[in-house]
PyMOL Python script that loads the backbone (N, CA, C, O; Angstrom):
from pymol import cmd

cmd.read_pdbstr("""\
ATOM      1  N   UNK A   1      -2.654  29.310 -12.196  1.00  0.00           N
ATOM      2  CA  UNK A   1      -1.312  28.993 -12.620  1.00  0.00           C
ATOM      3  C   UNK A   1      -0.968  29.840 -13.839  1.00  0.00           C
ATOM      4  O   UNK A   1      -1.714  30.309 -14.698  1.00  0.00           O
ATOM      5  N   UNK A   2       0.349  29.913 -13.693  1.00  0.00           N
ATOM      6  CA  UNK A   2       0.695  31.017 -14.820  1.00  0.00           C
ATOM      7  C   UNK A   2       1.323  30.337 -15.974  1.00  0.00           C
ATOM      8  O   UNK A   2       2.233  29.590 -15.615  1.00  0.00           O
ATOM      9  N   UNK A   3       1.099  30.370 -17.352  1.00  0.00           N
ATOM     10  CA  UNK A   3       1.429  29.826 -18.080  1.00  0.00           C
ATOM     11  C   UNK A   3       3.003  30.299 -19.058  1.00  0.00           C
ATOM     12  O   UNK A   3       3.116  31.043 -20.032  1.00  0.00           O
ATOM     13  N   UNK A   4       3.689  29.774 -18.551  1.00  0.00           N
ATOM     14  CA  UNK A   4       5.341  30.044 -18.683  1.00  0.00           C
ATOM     15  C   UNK A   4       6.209  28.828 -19.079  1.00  0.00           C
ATOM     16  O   UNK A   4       5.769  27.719 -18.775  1.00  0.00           O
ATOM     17  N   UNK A   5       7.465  28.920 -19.763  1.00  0.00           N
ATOM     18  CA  UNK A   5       8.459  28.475 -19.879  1.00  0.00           C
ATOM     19  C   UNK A   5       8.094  27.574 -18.977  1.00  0.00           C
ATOM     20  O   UNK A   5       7.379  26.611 -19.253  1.00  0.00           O
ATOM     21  N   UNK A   6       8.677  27.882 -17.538  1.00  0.00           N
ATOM     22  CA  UNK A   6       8.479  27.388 -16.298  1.00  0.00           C
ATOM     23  C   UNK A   6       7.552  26.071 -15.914  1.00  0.00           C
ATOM     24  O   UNK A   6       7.934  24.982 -15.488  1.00  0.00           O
ATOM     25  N   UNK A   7       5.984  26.603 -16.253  1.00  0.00           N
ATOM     26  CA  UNK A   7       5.076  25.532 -16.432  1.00  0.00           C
ATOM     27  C   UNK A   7       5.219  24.799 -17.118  1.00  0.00           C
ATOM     28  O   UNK A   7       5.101  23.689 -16.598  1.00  0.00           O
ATOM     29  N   UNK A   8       5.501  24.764 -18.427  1.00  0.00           N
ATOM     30  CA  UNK A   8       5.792  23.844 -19.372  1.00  0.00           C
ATOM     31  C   UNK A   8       6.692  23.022 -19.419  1.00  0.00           C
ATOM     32  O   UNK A   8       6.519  22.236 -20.350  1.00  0.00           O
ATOM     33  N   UNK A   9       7.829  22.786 -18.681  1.00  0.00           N
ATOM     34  CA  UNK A   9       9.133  22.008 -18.555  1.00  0.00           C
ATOM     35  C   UNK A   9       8.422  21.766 -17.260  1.00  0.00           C
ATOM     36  O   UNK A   9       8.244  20.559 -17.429  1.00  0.00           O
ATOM     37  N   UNK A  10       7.977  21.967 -16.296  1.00  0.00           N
ATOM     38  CA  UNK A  10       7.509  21.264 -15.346  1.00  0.00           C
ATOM     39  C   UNK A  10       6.189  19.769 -15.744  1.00  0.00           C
ATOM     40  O   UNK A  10       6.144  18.558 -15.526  1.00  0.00           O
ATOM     41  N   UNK A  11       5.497  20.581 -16.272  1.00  0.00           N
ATOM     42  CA  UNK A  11       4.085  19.767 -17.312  1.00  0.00           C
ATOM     43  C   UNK A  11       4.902  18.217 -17.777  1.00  0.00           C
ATOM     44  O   UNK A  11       4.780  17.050 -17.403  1.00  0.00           O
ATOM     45  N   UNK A  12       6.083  19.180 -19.143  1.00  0.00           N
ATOM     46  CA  UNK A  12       6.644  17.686 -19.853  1.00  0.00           C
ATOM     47  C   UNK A  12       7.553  17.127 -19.074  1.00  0.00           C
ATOM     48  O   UNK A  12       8.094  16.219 -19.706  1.00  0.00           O
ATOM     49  N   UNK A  13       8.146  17.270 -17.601  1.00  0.00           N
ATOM     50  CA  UNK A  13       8.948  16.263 -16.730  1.00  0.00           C
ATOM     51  C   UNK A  13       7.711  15.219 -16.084  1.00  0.00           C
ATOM     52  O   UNK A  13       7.779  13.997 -16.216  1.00  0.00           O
ATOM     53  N   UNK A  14       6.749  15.811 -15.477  1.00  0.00           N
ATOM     54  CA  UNK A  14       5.672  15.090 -14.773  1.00  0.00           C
ATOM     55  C   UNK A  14       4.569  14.345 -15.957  1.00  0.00           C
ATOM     56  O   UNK A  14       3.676  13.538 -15.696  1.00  0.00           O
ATOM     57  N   UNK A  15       5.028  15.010 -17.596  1.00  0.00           N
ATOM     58  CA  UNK A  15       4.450  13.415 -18.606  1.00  0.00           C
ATOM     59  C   UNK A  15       5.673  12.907 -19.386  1.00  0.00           C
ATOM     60  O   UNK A  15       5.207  12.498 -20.449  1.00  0.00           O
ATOM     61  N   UNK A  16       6.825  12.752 -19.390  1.00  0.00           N
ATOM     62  CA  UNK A  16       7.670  12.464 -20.202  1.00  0.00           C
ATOM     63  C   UNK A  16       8.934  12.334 -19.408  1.00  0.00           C
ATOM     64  O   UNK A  16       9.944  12.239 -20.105  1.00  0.00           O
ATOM     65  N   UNK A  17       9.117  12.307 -18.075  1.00  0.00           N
ATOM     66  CA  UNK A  17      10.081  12.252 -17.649  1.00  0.00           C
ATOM     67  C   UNK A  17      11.137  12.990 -18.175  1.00  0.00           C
ATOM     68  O   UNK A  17      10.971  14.134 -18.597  1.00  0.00           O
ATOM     69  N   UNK A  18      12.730  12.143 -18.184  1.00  0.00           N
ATOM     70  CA  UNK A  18      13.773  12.621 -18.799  1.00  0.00           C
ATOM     71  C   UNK A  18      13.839  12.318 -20.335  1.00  0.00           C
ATOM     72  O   UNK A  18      14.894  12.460 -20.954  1.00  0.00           O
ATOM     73  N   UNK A  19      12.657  11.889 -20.942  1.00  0.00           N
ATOM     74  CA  UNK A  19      12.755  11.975 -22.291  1.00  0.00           C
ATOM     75  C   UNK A  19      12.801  13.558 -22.756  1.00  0.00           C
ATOM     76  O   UNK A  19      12.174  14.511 -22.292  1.00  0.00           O
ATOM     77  N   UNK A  20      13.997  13.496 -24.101  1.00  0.00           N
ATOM     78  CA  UNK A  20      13.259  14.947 -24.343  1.00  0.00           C
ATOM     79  C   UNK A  20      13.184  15.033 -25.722  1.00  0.00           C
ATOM     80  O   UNK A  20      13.657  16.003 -26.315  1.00  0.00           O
ATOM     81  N   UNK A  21      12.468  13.833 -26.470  1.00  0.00           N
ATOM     82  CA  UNK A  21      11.744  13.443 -27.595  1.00  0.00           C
ATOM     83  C   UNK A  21      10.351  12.640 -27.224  1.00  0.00           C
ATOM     84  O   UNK A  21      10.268  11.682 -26.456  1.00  0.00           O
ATOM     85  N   UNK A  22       9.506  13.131 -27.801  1.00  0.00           N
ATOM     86  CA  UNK A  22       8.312  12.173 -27.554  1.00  0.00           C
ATOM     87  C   UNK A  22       7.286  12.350 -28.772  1.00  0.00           C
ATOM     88  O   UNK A  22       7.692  12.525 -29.921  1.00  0.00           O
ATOM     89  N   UNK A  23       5.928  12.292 -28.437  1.00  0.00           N
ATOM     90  CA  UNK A  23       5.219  12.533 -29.246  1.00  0.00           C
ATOM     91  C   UNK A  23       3.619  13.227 -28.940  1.00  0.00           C
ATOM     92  O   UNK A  23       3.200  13.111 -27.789  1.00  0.00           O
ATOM     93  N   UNK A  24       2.820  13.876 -29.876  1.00  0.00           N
ATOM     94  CA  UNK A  24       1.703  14.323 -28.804  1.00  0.00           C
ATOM     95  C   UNK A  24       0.764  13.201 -29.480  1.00  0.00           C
ATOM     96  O   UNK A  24       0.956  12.138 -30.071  1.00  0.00           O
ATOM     97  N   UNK A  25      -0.417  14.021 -29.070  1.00  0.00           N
ATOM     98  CA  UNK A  25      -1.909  12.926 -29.506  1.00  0.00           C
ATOM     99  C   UNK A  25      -2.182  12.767 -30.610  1.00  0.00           C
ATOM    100  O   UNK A  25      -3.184  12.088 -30.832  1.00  0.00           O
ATOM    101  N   UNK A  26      -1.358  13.362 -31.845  1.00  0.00           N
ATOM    102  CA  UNK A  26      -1.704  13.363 -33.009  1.00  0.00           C
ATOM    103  C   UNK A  26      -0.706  12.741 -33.572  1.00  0.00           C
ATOM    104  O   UNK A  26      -0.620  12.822 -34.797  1.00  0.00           O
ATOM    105  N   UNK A  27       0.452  11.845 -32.706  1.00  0.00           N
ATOM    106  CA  UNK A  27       1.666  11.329 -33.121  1.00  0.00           C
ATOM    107  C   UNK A  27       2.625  12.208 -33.757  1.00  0.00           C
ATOM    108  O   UNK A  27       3.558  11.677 -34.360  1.00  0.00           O
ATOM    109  N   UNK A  28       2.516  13.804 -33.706  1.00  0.00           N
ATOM    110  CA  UNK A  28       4.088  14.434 -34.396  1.00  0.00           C
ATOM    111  C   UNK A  28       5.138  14.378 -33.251  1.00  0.00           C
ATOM    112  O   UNK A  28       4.875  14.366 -32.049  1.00  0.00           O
ATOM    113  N   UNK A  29       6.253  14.350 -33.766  1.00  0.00           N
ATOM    114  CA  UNK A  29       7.078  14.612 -32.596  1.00  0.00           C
ATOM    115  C   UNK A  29       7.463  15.821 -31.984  1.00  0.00           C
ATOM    116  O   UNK A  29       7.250  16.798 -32.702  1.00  0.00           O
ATOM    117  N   UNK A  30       8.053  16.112 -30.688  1.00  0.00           N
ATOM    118  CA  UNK A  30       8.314  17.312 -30.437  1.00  0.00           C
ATOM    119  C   UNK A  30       9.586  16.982 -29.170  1.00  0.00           C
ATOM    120  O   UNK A  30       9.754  15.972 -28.487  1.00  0.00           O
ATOM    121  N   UNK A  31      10.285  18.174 -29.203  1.00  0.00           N
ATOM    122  CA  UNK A  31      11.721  17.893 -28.463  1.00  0.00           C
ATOM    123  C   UNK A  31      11.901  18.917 -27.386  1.00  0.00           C
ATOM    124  O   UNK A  31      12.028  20.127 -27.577  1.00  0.00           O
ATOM    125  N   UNK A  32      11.898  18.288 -26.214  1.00  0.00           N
ATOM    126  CA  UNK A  32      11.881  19.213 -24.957  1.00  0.00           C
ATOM    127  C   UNK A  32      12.406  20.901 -25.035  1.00  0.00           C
ATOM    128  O   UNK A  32      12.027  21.792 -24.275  1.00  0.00           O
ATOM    129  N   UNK A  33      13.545  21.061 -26.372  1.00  0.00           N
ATOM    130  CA  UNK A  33      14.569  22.023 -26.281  1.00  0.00           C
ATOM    131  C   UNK A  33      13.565  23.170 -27.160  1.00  0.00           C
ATOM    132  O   UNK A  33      13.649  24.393 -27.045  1.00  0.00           O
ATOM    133  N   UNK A  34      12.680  22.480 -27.989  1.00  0.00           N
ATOM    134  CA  UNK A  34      11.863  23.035 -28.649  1.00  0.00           C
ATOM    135  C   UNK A  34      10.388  23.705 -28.666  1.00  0.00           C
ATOM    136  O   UNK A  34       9.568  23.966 -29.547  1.00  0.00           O
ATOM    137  N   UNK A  35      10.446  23.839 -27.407  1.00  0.00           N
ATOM    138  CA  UNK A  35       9.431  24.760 -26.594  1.00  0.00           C
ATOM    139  C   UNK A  35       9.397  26.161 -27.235  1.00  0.00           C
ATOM    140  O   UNK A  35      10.394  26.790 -27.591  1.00  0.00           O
ATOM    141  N   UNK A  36       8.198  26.540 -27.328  1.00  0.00           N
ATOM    142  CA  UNK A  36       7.724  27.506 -28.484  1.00  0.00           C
ATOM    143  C   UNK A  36       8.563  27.998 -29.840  1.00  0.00           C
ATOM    144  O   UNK A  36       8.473  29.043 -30.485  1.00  0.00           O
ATOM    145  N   UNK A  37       9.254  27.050 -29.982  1.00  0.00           N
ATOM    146  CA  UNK A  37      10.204  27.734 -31.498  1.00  0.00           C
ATOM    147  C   UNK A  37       9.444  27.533 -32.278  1.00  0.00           C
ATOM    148  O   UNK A  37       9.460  26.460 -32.882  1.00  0.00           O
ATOM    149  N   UNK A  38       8.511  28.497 -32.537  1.00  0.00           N
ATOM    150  CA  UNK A  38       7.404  28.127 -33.958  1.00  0.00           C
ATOM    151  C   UNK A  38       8.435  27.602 -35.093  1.00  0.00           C
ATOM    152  O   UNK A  38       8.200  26.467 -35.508  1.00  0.00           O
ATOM    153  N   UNK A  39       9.540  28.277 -35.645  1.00  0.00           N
ATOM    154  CA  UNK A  39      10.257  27.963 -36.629  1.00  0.00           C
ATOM    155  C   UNK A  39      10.655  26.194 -36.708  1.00  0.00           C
ATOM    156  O   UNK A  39      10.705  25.635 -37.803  1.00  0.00           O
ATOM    157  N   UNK A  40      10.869  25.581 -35.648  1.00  0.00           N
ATOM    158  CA  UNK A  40      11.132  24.052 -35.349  1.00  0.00           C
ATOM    159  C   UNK A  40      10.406  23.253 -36.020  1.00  0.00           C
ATOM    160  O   UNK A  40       9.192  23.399 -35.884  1.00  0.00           O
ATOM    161  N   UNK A  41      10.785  22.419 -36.731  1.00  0.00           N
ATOM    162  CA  UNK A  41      10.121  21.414 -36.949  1.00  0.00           C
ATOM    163  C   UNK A  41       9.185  20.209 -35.935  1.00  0.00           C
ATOM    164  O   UNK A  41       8.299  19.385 -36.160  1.00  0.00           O
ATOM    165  N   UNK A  42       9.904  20.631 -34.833  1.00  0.00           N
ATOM    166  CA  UNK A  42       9.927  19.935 -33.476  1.00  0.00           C
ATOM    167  C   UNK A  42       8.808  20.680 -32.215  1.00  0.00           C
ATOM    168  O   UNK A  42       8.425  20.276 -31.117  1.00  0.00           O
ATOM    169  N   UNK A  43       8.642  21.459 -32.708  1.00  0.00           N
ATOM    170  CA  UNK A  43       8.024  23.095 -31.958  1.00  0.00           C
ATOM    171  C   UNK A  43       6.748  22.471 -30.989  1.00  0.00           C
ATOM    172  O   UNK A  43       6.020  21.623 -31.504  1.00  0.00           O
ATOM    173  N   UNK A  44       6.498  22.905 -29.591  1.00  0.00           N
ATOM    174  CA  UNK A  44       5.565  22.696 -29.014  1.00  0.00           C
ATOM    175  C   UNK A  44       5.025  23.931 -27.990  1.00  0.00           C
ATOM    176  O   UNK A  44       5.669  24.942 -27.709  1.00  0.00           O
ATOM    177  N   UNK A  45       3.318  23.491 -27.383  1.00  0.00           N
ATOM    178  CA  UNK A  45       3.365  24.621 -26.836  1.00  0.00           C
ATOM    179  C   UNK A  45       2.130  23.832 -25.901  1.00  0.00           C
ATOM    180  O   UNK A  45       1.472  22.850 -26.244  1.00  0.00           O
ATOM    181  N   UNK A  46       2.060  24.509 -24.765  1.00  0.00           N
ATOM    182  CA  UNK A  46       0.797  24.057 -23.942  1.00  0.00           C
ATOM    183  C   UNK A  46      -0.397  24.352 -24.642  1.00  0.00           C
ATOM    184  O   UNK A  46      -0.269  25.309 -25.405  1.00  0.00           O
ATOM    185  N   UNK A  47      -1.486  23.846 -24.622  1.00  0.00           N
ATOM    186  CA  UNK A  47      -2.887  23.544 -24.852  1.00  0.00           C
ATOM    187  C   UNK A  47      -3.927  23.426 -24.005  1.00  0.00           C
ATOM    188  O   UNK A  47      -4.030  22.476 -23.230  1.00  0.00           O
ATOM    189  N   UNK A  48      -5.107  24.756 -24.123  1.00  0.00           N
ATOM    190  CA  UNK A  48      -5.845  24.341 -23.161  1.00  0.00           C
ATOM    191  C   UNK A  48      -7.117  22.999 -23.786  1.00  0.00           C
ATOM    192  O   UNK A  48      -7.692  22.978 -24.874  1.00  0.00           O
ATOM    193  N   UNK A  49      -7.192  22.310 -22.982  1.00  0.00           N
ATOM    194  CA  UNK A  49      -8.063  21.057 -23.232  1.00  0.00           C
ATOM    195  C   UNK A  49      -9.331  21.573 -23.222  1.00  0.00           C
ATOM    196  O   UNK A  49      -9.995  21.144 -24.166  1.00  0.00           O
ATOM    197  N   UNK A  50     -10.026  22.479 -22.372  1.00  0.00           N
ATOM    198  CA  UNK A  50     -11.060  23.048 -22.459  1.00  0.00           C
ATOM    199  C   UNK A  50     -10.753  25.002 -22.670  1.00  0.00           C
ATOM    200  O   UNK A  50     -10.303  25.933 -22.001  1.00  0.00           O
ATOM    201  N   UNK A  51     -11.142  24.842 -23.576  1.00  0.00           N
ATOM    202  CA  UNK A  51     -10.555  26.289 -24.232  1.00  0.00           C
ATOM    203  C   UNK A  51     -11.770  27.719 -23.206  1.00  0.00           C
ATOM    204  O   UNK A  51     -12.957  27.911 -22.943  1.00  0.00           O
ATOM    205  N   UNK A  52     -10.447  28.334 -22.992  1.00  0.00           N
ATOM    206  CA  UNK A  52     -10.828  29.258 -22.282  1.00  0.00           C
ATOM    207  C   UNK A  52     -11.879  30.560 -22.449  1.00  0.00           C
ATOM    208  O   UNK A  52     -12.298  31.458 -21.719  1.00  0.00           O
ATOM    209  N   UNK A  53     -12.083  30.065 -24.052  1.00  0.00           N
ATOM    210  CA  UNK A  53     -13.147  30.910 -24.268  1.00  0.00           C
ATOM    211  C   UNK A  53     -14.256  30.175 -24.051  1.00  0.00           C
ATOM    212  O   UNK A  53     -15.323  30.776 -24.169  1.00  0.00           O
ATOM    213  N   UNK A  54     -14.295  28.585 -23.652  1.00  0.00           N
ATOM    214  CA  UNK A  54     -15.623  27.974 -23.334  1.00  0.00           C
ATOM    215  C   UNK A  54     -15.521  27.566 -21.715  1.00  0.00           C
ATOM    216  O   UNK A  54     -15.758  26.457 -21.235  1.00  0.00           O
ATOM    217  N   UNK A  55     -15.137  28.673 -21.071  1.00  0.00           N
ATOM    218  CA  UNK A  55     -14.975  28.004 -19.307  1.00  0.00           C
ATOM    219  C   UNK A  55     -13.822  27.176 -18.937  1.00  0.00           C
ATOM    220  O   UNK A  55     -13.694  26.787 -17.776  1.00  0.00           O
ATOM    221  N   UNK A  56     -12.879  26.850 -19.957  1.00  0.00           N
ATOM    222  CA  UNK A  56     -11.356  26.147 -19.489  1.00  0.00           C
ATOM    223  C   UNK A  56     -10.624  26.970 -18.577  1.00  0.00           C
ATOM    224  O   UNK A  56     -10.902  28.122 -18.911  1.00  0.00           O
ATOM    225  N   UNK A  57      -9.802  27.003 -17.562  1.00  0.00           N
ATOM    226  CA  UNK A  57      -9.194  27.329 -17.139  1.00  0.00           C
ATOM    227  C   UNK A  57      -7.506  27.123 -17.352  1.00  0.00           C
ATOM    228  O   UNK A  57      -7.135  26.477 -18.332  1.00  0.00           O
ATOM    229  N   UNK A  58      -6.458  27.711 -16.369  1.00  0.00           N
ATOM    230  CA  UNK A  58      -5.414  27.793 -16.634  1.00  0.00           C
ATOM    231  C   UNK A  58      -4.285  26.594 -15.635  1.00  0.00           C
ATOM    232  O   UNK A  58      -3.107  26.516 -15.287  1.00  0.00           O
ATOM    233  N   UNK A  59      -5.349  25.958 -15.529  1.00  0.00           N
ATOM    234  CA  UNK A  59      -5.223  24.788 -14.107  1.00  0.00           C
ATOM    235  C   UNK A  59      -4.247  23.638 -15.016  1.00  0.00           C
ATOM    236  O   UNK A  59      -4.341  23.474 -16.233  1.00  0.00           O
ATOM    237  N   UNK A  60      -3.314  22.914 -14.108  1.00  0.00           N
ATOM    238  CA  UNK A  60      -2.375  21.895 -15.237  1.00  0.00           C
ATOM    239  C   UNK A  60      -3.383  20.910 -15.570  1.00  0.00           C
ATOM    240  O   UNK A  60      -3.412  20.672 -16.778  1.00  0.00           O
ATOM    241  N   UNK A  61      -4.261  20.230 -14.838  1.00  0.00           N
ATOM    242  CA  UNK A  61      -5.382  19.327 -15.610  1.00  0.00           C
ATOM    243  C   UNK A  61      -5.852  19.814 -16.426  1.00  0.00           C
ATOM    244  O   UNK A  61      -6.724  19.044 -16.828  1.00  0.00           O
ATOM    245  N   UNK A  62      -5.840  21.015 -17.212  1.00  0.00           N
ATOM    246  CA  UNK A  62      -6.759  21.415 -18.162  1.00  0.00           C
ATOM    247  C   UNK A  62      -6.147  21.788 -19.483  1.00  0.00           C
ATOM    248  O   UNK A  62      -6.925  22.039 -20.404  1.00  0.00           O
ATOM    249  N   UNK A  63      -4.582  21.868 -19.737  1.00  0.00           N
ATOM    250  CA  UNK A  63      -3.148  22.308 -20.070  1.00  0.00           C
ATOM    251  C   UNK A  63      -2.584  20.316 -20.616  1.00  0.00           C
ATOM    252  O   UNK A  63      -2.162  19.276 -20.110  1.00  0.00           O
ATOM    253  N   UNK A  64      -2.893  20.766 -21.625  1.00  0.00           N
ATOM    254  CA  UNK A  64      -1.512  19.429 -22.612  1.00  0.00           C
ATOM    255  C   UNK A  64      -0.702  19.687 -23.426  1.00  0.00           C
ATOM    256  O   UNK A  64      -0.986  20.535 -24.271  1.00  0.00           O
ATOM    257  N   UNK A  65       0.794  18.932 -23.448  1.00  0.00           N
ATOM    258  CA  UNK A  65       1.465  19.426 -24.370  1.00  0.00           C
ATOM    259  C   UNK A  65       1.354  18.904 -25.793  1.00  0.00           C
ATOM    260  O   UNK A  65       1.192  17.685 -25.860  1.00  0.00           O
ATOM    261  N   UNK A  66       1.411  19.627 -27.052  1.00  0.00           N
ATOM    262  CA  UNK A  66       0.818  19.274 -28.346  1.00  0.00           C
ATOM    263  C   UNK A  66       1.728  19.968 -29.342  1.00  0.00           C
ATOM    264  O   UNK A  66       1.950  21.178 -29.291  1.00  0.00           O
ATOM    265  N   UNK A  67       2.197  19.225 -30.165  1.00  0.00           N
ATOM    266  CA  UNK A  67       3.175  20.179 -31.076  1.00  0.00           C
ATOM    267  C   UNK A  67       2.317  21.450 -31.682  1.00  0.00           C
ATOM    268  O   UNK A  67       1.105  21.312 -31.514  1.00  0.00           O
ATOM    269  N   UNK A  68       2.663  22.513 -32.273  1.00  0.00           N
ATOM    270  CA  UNK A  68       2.498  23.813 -32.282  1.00  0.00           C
ATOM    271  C   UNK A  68       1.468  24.211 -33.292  1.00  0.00           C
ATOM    272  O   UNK A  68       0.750  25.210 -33.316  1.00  0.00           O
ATOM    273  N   UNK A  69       1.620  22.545 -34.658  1.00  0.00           N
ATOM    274  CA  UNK A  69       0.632  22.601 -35.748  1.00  0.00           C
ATOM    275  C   UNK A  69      -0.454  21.824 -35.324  1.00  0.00           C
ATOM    276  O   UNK A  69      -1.457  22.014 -36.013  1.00  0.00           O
ATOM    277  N   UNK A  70      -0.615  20.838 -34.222  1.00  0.00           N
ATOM    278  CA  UNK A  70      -1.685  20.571 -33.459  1.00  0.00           C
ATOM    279  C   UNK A  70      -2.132  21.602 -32.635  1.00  0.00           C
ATOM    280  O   UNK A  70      -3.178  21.397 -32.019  1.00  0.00           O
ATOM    281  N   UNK A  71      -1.690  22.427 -32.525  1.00  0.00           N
ATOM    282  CA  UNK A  71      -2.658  23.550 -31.165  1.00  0.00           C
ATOM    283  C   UNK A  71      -3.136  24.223 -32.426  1.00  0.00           C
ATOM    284  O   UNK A  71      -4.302  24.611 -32.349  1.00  0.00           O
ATOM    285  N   UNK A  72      -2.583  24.433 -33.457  1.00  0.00           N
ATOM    286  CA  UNK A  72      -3.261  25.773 -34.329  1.00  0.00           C
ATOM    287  C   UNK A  72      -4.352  24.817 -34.936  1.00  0.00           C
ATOM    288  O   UNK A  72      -5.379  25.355 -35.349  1.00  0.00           O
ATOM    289  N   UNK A  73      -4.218  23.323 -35.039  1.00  0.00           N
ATOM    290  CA  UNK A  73      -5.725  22.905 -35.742  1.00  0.00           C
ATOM    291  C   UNK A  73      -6.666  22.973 -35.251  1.00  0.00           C
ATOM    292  O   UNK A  73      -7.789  23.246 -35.676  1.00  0.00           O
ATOM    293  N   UNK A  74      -6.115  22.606 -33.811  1.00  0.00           N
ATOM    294  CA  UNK A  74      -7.416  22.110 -32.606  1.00  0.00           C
ATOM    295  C   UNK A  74      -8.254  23.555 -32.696  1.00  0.00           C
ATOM    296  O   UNK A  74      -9.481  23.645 -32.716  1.00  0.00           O
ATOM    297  N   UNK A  75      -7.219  24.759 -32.751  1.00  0.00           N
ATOM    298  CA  UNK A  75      -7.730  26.472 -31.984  1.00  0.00           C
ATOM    299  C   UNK A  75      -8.730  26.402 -30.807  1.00  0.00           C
ATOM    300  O   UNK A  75      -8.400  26.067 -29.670  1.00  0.00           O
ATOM    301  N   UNK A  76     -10.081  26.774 -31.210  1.00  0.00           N
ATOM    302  CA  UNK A  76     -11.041  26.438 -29.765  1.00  0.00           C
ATOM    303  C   UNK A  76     -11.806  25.107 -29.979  1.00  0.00           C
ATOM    304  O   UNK A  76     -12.978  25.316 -29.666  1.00  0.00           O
ATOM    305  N   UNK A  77     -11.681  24.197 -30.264  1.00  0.00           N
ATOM    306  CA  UNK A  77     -12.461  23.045 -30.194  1.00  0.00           C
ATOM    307  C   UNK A  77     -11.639  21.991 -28.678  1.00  0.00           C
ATOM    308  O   UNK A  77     -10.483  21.916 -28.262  1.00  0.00           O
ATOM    309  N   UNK A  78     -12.973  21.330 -28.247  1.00  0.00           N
ATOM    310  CA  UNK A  78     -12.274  20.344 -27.555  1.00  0.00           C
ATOM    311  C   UNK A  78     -11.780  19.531 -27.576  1.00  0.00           C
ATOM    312  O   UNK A  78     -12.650  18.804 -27.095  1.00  0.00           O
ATOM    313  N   UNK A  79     -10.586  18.594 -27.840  1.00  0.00           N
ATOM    314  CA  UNK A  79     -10.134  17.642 -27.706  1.00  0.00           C
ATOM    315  C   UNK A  79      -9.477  17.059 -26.482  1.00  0.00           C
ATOM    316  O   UNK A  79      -8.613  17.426 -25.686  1.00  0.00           O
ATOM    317  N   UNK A  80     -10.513  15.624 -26.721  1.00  0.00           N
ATOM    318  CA  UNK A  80     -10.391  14.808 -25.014  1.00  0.00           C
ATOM    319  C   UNK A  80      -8.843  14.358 -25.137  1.00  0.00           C
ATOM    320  O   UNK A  80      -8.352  14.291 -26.264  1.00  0.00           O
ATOM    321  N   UNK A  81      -8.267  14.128 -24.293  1.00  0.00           N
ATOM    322  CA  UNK A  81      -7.033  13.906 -23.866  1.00  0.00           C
ATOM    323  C   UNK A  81      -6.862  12.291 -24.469  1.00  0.00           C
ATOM    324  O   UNK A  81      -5.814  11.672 -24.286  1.00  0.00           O
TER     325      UNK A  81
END
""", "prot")
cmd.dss("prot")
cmd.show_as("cartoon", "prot")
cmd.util.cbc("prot")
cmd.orient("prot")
């Protein structure tokens, strides 16, 4: 799977429905419209759960959405869903 715009509004309809405020695993919020706007306060981006430099793949089970200052903490560590 290719990791796009595309995927990602598909990802947050099939976990968030028509919300397009929610929150990730670390409780920040993030807003559907705000898909990669690093500048956002709101900013989000897919996450691989098993990081691809340790055998993760690009598969949607392996892909969560996480606001943008949660993906840069996590970087390659695992965090379980």
């Amino acid at each position: 799977m290719q990791i796009n715009k595309d995927t990602a509004m598909k990802l947050w309809d099939e976990k968030f429905g028509k919300e397009t405020t929610a929150h990730d695993y670390k409780g920040r919020e993030i807003r559907k419209a705000a898909y990669g706007q690093e500048g956002s306060r709101y900013a989000w981006n897919l996450d691989h759960i098993k990081p691809k430099s340790k055998g993760g793949t690009d598969r949607i089970d392996n892909l969560q959405i996480v606001h943008i200052l949660t993906n840069q903490e996590k970087a390659d560590s695992r965090i379980h869903r």
